[in-house]
Every structure is written in structure tokens, then in C-alpha cells.
PDB file with one MODEL, atoms N, CA, C and O in Angstrom:
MODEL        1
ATOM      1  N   UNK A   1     -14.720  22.051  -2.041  1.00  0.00           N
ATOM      2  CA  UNK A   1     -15.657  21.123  -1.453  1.00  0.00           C
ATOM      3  C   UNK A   1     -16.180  21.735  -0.157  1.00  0.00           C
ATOM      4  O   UNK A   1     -15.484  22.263   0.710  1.00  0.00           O
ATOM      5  N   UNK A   2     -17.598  21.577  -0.148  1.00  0.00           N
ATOM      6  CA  UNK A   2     -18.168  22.661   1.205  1.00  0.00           C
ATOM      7  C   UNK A   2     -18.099  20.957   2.459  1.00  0.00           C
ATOM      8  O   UNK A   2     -18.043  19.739   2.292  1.00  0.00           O
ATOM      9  N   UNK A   3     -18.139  21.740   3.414  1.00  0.00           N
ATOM     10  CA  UNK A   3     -18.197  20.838   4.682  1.00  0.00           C
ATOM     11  C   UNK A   3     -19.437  20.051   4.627  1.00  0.00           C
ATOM     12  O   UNK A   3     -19.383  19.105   5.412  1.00  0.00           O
ATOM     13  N   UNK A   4     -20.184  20.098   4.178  1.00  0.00           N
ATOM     14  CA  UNK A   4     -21.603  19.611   3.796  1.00  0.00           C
ATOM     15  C   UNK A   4     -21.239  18.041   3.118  1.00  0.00           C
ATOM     16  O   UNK A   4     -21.361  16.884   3.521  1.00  0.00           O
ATOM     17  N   UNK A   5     -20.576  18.889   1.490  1.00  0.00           N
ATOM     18  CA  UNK A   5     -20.271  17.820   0.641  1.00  0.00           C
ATOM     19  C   UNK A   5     -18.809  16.789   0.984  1.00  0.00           C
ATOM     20  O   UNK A   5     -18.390  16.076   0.073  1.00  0.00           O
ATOM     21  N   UNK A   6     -18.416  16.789   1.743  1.00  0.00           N
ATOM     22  CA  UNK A   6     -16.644  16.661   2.919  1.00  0.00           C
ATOM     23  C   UNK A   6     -17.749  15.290   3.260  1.00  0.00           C
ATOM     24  O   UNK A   6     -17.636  14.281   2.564  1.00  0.00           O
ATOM     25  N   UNK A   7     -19.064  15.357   4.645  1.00  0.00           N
ATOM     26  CA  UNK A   7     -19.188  14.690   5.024  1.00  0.00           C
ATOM     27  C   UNK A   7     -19.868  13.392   4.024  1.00  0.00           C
ATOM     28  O   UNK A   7     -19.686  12.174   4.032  1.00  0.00           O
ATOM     29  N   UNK A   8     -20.449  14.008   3.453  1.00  0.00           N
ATOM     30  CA  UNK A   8     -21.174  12.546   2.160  1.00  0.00           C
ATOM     31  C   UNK A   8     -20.287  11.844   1.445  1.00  0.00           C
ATOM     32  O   UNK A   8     -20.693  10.894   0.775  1.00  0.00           O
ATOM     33  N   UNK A   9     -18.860  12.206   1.463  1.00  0.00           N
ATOM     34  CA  UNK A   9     -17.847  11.653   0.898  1.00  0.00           C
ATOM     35  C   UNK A   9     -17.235  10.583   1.958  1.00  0.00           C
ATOM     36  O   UNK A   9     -17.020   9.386   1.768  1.00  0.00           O
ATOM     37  N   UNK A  10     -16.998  11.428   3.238  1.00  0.00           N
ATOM     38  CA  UNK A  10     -16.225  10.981   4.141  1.00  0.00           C
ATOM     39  C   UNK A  10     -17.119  11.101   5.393  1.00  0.00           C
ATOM     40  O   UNK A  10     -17.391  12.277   5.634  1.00  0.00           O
ATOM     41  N   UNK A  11     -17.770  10.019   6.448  1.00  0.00           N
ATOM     42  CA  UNK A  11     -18.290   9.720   7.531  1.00  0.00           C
ATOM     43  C   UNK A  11     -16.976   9.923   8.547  1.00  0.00           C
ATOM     44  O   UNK A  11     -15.943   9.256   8.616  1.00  0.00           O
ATOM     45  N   UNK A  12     -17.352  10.955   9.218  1.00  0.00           N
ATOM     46  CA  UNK A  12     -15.959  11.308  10.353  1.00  0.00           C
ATOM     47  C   UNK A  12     -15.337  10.419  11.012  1.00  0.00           C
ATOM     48  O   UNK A  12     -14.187  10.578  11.421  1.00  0.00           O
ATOM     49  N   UNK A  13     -16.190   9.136  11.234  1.00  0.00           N
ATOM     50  CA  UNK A  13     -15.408   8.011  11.886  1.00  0.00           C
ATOM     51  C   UNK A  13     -14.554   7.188  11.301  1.00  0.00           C
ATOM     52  O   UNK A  13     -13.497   6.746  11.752  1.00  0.00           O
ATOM     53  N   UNK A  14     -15.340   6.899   9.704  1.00  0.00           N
ATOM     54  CA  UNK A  14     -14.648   6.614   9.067  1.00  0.00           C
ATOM     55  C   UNK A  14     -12.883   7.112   8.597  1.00  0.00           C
ATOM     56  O   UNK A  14     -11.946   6.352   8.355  1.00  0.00           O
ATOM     57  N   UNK A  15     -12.895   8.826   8.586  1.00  0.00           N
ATOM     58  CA  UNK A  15     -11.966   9.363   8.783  1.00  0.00           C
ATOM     59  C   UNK A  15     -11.368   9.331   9.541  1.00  0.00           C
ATOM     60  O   UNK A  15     -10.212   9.696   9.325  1.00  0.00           O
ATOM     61  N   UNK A  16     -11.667   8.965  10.676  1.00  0.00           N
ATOM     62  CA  UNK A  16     -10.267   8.778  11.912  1.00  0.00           C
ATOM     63  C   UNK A  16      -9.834   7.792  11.872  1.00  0.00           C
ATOM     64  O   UNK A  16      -8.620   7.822  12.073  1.00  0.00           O
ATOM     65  N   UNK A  17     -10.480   6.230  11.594  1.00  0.00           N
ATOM     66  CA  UNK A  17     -10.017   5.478  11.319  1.00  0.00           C
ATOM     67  C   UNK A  17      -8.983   5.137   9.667  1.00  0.00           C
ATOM     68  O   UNK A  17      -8.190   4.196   9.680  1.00  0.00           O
ATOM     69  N   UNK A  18      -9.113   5.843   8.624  1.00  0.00           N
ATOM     70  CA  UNK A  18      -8.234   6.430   7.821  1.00  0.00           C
ATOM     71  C   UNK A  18      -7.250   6.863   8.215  1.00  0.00           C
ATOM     72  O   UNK A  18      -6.226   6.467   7.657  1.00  0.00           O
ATOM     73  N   UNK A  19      -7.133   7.776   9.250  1.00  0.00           N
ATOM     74  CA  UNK A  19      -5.524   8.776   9.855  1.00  0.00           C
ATOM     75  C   UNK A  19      -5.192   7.816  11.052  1.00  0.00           C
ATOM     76  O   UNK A  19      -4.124   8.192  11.535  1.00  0.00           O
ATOM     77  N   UNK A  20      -5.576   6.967  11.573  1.00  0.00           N
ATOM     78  CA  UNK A  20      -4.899   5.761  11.955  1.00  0.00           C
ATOM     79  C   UNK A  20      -4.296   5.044  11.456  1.00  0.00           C
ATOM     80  O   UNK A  20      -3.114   4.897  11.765  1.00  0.00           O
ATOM     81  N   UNK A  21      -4.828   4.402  10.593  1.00  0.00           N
ATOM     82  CA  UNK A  21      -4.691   3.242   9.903  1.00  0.00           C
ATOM     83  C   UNK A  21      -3.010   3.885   9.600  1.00  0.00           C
ATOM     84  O   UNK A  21      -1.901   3.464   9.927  1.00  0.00           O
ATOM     85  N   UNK A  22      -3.467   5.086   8.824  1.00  0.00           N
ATOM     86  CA  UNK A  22      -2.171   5.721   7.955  1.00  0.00           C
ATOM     87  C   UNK A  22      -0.759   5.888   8.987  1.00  0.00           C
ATOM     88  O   UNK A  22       0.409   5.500   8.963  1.00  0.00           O
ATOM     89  N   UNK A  23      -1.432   6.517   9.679  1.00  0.00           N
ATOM     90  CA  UNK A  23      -0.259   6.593  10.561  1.00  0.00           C
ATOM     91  C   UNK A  23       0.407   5.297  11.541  1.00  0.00           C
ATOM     92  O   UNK A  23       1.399   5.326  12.270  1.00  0.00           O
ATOM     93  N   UNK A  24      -0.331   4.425  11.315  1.00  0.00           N
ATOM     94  CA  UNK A  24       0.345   2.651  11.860  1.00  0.00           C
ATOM     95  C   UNK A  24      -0.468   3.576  13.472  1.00  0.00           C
ATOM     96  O   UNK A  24       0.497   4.104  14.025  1.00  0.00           O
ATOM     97  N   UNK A  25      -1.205   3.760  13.943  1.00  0.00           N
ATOM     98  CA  UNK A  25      -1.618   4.107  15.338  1.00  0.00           C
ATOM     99  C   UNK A  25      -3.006   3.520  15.527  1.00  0.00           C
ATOM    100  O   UNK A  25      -3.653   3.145  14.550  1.00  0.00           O
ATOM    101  N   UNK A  26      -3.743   3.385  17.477  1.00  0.00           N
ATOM    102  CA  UNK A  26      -4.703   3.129  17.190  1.00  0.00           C
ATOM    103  C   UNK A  26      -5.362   4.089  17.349  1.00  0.00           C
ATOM    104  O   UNK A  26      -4.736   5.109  17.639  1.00  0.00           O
ATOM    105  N   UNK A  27      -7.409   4.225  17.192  1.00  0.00           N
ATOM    106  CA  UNK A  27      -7.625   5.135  16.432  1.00  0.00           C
ATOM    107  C   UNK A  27      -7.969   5.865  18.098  1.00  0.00           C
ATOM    108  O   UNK A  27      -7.982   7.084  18.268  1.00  0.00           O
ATOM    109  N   UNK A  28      -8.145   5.180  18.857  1.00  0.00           N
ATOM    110  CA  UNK A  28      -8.413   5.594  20.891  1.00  0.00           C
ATOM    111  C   UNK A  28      -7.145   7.001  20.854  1.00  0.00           C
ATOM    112  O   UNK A  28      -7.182   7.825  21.768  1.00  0.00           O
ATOM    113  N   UNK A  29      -6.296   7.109  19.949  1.00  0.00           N
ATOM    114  CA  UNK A  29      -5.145   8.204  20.128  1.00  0.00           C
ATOM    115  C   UNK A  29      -5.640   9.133  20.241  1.00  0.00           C
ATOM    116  O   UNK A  29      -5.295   9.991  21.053  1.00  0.00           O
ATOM    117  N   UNK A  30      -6.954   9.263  19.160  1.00  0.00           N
ATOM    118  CA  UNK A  30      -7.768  10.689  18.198  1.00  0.00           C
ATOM    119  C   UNK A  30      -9.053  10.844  19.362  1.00  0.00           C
ATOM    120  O   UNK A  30     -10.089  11.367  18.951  1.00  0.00           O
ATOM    121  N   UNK A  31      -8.991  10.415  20.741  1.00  0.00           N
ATOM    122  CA  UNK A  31      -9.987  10.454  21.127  1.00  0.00           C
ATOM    123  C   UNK A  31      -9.912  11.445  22.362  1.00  0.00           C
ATOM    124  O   UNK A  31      -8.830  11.792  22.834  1.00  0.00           O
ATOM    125  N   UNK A  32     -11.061  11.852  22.826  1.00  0.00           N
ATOM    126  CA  UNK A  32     -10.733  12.409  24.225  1.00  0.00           C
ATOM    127  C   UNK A  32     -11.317  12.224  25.532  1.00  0.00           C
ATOM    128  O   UNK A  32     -12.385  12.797  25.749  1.00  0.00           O
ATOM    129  N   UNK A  33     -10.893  11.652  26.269  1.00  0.00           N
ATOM    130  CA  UNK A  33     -11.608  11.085  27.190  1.00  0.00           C
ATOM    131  C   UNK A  33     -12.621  11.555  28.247  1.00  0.00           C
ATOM    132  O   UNK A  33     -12.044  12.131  29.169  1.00  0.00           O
ATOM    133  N   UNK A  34     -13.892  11.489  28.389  1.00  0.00           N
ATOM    134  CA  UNK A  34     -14.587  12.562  29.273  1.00  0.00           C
ATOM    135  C   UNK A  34     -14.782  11.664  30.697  1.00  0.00           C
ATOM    136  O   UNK A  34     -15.156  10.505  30.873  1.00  0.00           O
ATOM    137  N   UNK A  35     -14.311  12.845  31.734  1.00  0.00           N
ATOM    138  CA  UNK A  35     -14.138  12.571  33.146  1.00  0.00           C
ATOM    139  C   UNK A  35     -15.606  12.163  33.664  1.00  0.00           C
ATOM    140  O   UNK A  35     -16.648  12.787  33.463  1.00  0.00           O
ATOM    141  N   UNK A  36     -15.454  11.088  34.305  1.00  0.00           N
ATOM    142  CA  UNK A  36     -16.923  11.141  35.408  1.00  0.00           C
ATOM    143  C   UNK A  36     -16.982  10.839  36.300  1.00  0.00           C
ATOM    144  O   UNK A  36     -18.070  10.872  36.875  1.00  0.00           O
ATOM    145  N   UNK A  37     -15.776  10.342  36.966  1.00  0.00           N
ATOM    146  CA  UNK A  37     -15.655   9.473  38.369  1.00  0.00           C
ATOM    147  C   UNK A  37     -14.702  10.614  39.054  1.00  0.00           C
ATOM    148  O   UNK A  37     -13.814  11.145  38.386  1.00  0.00           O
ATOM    149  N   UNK A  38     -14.924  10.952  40.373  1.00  0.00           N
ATOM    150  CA  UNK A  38     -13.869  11.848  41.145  1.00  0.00           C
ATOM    151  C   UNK A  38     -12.694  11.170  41.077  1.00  0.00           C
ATOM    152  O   UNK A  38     -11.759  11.800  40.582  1.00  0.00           O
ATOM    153  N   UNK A  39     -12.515  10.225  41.384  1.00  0.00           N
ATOM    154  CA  UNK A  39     -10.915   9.239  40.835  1.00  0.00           C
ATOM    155  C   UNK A  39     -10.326   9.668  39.763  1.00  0.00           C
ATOM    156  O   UNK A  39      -9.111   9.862  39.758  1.00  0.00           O
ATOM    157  N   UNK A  40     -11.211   9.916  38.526  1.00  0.00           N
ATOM    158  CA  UNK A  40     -10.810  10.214  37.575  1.00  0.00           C
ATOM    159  C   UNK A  40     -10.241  11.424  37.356  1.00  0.00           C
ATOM    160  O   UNK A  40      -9.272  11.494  36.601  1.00  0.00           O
ATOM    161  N   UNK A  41     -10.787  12.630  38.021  1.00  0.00           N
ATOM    162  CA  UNK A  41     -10.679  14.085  38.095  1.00  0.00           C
ATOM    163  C   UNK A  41      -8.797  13.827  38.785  1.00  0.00           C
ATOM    164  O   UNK A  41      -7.800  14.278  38.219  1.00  0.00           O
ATOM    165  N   UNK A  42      -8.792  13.118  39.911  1.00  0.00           N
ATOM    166  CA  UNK A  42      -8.168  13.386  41.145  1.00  0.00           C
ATOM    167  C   UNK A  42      -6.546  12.840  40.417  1.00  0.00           C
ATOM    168  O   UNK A  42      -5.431  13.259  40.729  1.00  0.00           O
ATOM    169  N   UNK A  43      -6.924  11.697  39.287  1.00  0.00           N
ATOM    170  CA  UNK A  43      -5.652  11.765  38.732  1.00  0.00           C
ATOM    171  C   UNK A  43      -5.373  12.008  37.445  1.00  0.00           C
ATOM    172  O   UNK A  43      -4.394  11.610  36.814  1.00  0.00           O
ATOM    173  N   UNK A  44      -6.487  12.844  36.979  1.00  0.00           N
ATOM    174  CA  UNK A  44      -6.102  14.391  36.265  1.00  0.00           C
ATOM    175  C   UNK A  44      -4.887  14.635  36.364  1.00  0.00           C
ATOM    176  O   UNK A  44      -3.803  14.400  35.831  1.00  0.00           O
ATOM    177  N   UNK A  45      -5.706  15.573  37.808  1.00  0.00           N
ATOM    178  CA  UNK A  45      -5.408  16.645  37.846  1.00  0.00           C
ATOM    179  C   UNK A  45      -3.237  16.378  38.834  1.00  0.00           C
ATOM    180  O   UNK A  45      -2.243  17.100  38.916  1.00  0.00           O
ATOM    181  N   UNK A  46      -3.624  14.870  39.341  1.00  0.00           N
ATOM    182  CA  UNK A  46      -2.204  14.662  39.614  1.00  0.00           C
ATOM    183  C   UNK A  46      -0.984  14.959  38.340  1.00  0.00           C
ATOM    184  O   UNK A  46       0.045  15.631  38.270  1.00  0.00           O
ATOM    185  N   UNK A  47      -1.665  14.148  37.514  1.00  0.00           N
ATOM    186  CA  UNK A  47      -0.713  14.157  35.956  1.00  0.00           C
ATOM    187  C   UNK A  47      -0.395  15.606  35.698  1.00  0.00           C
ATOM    188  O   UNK A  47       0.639  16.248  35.513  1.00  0.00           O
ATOM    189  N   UNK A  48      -1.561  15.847  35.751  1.00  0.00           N
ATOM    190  CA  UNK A  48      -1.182  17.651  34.610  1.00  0.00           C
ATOM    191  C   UNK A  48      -0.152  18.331  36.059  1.00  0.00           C
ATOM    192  O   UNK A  48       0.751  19.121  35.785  1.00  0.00           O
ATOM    193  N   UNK A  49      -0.364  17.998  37.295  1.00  0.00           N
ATOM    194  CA  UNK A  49       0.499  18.810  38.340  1.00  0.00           C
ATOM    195  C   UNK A  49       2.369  18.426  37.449  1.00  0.00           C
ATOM    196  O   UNK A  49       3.188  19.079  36.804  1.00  0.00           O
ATOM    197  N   UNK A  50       2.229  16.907  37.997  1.00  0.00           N
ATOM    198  CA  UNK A  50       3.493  16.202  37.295  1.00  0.00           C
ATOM    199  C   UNK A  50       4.317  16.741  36.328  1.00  0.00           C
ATOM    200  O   UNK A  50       5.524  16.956  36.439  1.00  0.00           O
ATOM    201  N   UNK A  51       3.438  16.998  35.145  1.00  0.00           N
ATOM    202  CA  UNK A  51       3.788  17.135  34.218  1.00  0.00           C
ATOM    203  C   UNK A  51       3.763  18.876  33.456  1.00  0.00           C
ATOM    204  O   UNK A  51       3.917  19.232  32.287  1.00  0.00           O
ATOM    205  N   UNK A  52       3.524  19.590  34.602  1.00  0.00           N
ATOM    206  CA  UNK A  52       4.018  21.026  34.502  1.00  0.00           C
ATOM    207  C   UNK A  52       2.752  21.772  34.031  1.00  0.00           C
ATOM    208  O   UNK A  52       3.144  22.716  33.346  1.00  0.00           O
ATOM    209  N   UNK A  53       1.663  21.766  34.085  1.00  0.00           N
ATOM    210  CA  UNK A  53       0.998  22.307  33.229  1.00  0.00           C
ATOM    211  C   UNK A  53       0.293  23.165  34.344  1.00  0.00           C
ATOM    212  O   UNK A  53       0.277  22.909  35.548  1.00  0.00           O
ATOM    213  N   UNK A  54      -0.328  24.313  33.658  1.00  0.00           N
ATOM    214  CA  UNK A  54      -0.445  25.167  34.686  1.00  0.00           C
ATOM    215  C   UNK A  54      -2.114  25.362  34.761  1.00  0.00           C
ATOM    216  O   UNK A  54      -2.735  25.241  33.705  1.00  0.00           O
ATOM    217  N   UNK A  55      -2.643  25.579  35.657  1.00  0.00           N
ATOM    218  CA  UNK A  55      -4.252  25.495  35.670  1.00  0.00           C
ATOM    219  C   UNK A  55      -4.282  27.031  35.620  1.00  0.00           C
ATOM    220  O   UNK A  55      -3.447  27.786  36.118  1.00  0.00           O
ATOM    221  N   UNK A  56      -5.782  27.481  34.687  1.00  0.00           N
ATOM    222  CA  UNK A  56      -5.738  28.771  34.789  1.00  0.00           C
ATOM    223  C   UNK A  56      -7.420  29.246  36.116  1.00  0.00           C
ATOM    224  O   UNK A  56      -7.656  30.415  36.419  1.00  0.00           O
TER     225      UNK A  56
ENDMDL
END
């Protein structure tokens, strides 16, 4: 099945809400959140300090 014929079968949203459903989760899990407020950046970037991750 080409990626073409994938989507006429399956609408991607529709699919995430499928691998939710399945997995008992909600579907906000599969998502990624885009930053826009400096607040937002500022506790980023606190978390990822917290939580070990290393900035390159």
C-alpha cells in the first residue's frame, strides 16, 4: 500500500484517534505542543534542566 493509498483509507486524525482509543489513552498524548509565550519557553526549558536533558 503506497502512502498515497494509506491516506484514502485512513485520515491521519482519524488514526490517532484509533491508537488512542486502542491504547485506553487520550489522543493530546500523540501531540506536540508548540511554544509561544516566553513563560512557556522559560518552563521548558526549567523541566528539561530538572529532568537531565542536555541542550546541544
Amino acid at each position: 500500500m503506497t502512502q498515497e493509498e494509506f491516506y484514502v483509507v485512513f485520515e491521519p486524525q482519524d488514526l490517532m484517534k484509533l491508537f488512542a482509543s486502542t491504547l485506553g489513552v487520550l489522543i493530546e498524548l500523540f501531540t506536540v505542543p508548540i511554544l509561544s509565550e516566553p513563560r512557556e519557553y522559560e518552563a521548558a526549558e526549567y523541566w528539561m534542566y530538572e529532568l537531565g536533558v542536555e541542550l546541544d
